[in-house]
C-alpha positions as CSV (number, residue, x, y, z in Angstrom):
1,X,105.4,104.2,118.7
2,X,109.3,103.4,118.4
3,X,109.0,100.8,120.6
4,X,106.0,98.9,119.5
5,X,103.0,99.9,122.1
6,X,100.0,100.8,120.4
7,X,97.6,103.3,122.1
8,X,94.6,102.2,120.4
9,X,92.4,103.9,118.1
10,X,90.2,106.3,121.0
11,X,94.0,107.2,122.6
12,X,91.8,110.5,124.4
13,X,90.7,107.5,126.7
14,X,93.8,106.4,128.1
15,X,95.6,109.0,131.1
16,X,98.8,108.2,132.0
17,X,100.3,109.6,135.3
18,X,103.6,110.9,136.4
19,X,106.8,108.2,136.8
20,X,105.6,105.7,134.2
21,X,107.4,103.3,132.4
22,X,106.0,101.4,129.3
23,X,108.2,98.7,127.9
24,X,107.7,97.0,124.8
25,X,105.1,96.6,122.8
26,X,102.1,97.0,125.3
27,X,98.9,97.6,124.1
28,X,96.3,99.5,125.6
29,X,93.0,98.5,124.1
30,X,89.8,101.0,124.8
31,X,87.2,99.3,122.9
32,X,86.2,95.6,122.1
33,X,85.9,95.4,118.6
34,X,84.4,92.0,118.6
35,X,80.6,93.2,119.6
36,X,79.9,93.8,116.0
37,X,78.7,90.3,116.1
38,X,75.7,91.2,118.3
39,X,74.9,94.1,116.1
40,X,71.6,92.9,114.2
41,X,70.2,91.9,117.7
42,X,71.2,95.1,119.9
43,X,72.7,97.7,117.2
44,X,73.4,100.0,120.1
45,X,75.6,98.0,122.0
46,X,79.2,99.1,122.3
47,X,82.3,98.1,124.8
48,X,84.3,101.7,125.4
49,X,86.0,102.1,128.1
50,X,88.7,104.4,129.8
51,X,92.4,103.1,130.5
52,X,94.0,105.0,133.6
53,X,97.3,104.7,134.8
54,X,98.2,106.6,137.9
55,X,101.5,107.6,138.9
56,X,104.6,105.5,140.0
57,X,103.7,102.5,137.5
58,X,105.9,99.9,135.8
59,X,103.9,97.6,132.5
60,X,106.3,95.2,131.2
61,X,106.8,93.5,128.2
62,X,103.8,93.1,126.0
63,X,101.1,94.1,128.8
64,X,97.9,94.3,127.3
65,X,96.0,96.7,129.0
66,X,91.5,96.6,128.4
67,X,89.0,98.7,128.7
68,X,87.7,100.1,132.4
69,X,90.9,99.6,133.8
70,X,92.9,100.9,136.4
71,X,96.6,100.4,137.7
């Protein structure tokens, strides 16, 4: 994106509303990447989760928006 927010690599999980404004460099993050760690124990475990942000919303500079949230 020009200005520097990333929309993850699963973007179809993040809806974004009407009247939205995302400043710089937010980052909306859908998955955790770190459960790889746990694979060998539990190889089906996985953190996905959707990102919604209804209308009228304002994320500032460098928000970091995680999975299975809401604003």
């Amino acid at each position: 994106e020009p200005n520097g927010s990333q929309f993850g690599s699963e973007p179809y999980l993040i809806t974004i509303g009407n009247h939205v404004t995302i400043t710089n460099q937010v980052q909306f993050v859908t998955h955790d990447g770190g459960m790889w760690i746990f694979r060998e124990k539990q190889p089906d475990l996985n953190v996905f989760g959707p990102v919604v942000v209804g209308d009228n919303v304002f994320i500032g500079f460098r928000a970091t928006i995680l999975p299975n949230v809401t604003i």
